[in-house]
KEDRENSE-988252 format. One record per residue (C-alpha): residue in three letters; x, y, z. Coordinates in steps of 0.05 Angstrom, whole numbers, plus 32768, in hexadecimal, padded with zeros to 4 digits. Each point is the difference from the previous one (the first is absolute). Layout:
<pts>
AlaXYZ;...
</pts>
This chain:
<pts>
Unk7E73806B7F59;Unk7FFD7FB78009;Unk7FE97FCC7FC7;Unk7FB97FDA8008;Unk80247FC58011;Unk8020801F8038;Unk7FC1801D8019;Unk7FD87FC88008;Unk80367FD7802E;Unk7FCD7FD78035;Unk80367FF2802E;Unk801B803A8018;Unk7FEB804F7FFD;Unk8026802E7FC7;Unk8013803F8018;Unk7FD0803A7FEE;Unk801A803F7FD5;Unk7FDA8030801D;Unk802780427FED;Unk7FE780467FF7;Unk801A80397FEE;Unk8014801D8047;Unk80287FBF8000;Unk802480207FC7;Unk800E803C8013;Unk801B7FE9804A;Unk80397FD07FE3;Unk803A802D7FED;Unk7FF48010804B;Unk7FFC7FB58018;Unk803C7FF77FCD;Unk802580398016;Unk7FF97FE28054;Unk80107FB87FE5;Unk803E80177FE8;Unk8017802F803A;Unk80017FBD8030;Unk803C7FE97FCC;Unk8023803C8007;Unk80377FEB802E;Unk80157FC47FCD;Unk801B802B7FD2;Unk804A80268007;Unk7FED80387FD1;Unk7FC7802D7FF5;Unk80097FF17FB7;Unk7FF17FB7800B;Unk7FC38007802A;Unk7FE180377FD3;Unk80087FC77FBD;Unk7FE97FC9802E;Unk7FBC8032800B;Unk800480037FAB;Unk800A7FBC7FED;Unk7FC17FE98035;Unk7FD7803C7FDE;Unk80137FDD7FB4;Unk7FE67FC58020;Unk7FC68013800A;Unk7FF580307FC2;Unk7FE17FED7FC2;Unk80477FEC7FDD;Unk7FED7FC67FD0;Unk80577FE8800F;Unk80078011804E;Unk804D7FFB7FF6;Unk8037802C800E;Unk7FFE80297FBF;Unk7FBB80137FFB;Unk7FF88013804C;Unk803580327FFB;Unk7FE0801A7FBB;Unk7FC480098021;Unk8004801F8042;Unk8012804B8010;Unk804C800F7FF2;Unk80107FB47FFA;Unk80457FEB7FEB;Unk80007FBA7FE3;Unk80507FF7800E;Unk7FF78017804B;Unk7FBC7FD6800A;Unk80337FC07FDF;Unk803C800E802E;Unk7FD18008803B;Unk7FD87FB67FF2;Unk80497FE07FF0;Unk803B8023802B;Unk7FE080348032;Unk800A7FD4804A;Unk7FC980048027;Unk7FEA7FCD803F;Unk7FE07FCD7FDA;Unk7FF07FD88047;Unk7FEB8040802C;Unk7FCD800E7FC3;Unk7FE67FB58005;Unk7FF580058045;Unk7FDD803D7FFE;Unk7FD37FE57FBD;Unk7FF07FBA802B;Unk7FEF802E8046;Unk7FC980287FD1;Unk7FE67FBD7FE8;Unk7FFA7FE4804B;Unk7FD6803F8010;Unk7FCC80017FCF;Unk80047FB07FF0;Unk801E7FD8803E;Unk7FDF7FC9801C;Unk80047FC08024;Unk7FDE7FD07FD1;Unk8029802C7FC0;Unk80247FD17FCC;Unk804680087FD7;Unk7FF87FEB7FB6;Unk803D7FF67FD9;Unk7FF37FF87FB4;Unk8030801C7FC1;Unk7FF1802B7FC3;Unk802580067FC3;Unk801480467FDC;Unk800E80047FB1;Unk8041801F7FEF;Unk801980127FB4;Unk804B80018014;Unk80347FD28026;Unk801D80348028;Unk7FD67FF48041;Unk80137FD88038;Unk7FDF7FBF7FF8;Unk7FE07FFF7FB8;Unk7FFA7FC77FDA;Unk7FD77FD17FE5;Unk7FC47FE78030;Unk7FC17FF58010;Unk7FE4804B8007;Unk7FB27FF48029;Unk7FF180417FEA;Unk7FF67FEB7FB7;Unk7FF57FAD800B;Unk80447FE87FD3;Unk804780047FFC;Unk801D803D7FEA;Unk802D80388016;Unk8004801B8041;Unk800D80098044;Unk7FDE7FD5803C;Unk7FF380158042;Unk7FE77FDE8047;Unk7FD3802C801E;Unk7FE57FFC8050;Unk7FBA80198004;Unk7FD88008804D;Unk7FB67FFB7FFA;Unk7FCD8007803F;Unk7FB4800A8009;Unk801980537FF6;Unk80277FF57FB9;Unk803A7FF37FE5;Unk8046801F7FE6;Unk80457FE27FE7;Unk80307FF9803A;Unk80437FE67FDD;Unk80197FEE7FB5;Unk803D7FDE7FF4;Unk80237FFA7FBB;Unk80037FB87FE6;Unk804880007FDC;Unk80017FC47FCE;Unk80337FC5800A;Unk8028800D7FBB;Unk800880508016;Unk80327FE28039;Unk802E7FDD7FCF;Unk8040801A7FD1;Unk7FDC80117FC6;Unk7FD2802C8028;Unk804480258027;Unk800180367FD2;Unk7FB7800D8001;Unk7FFB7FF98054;Unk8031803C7FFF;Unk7FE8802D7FC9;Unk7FBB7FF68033;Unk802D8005803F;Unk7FE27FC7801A;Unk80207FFE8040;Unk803C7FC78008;Unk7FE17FDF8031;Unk7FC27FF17FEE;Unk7FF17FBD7FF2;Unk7FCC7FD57FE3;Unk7FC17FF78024;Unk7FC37FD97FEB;Unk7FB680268000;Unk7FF17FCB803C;Unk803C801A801C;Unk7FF9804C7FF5;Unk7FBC7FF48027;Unk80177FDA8038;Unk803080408004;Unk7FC2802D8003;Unk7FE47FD68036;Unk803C7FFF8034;Unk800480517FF8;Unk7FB8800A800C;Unk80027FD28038;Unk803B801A801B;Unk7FDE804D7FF7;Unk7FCA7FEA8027;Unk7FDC803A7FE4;Unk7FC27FE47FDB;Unk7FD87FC88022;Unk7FEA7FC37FCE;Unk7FDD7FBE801C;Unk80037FDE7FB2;Unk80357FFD7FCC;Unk7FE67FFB7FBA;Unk80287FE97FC1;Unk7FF07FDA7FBD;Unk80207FBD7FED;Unk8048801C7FF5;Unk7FFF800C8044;Unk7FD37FDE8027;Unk80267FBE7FEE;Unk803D801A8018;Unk7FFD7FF28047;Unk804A7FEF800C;Unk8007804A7FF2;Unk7FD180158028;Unk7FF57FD08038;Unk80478017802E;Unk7FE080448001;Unk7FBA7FE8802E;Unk80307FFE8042;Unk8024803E7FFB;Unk7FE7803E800E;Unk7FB77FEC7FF5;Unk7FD07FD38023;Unk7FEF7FBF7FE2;Unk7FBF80088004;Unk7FFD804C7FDE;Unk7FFC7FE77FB9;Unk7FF87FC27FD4;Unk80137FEA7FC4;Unk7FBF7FF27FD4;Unk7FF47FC17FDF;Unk8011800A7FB6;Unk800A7FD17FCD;Unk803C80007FD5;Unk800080127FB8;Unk7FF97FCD7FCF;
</pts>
């Protein structure tokens, strides 16, 4: 449930959790039809039936939702298969974003809807992820270990749902004394560096260029809002001037 200080928000409504237990009882089913729409993005039967497990860990009780315990816990799981499946098993990475983006424009599309692009930070132990280092991680409000992601979020008067995430990849992880580590990752050769400004102005073009999910308003904090010359080229392509704007933020500090 949500904290007091969530619930007593005067600006805008919270959502209501108003569950029972026929809701319950009906979501392996909902599940079950969710994932059947996917099933086309996958190669193998294999692959689609762990994509159905790891969404069901997701949503289990798992204290660590990661690979490991998902496959411990569901019926005949195989933690090696569920690992090669999430890191080598191909599947159609842009046919399932379409489809993902279409569901959101059904139940949330509208005309006055609103991108939001803000990042989030994830603690790792280890070094052998692409992108960890040393940064500021939101998630925890200091510097520590981790990995940092951009994330697009579209919100209208229906809800709202994540529409895009892109991997913010650290300046130092692109020079020599990072080569060895960018290929025990196979981080691909061309990839280069890319500031979070950057990574969302990326998000922005695609969406536009989708033209799948109507937004009037784009919606950033200071990182990004003051980074028009990123953003600016993007209001005459593919989008109408006048279908978003750029709120007036201050910058930090």
């Amino acid at each position: 449930m949500l904290p007091n200080s969530r619930c007593d928000e005067h600006l805008y409504p919270v959502p209501k959790f108003d569950l029972g237990k026929g809701d319950f009882k009906s979501f392996g089913n909902e599940l079950k039809g969710f994932h059947e729409q996917f099933a086309d993005c996958f190669q193998r039967s294999e692959s689609r039936e762990h994509f159905f497990n790891y969404m069901a860990g997701q949503f289990s009780e798992l204290e660590r939702k990661s690979i490991e315990p998902i496959a411990l816990a569901v019926k005949d799981g195989n933690v090696r298969a569920m690992q090669r499946f999430v890191s080598d098993a191909p599947w159609d990475d842009d046919k399932i974003t379409i489809k993902y983006r279409s569901l959101v424009n059904d139940d949330l599309g509208s005309p006055d809807g609103a991108l939001i692009f803000d990042e989030s930070g994830f603690l790792k132990k280890g070094q052998d992820s692409i992108g960890v280092a040393r940064q500021y991680c939101g998630t925890i409000g200091k510097v520590d270990n981790c990995q940092v992601g951009v994330f697009a979020g579209y919100v209208s008067e229906h809800g709202y749902a994540l529409v895009d995430k892109r991997l913010f990849i650290p300046e130092k992880w692109f020079t020599d004394d990072y080569r060895e580590r960018r290929q025990k990752c196979n981080l691909p050769e061309d990839t280069v560096f890319r500031t979070k400004p950057e990574l969302a102005a990326e998000m922005l073009d695609a969406l536009g260029n989708e033209n799948l999910l109507p937004f009037k308003y784009v919606l950033a904090d200071s990182l990004y809002g003051v980074a028009r010359r990123l953003l600016q080229p993007l209001r005459p392509c593919r989008i109408k001037p006048t279908s978003y704007r750029f709120p007036k933020i201050p910058s930090a500090g």
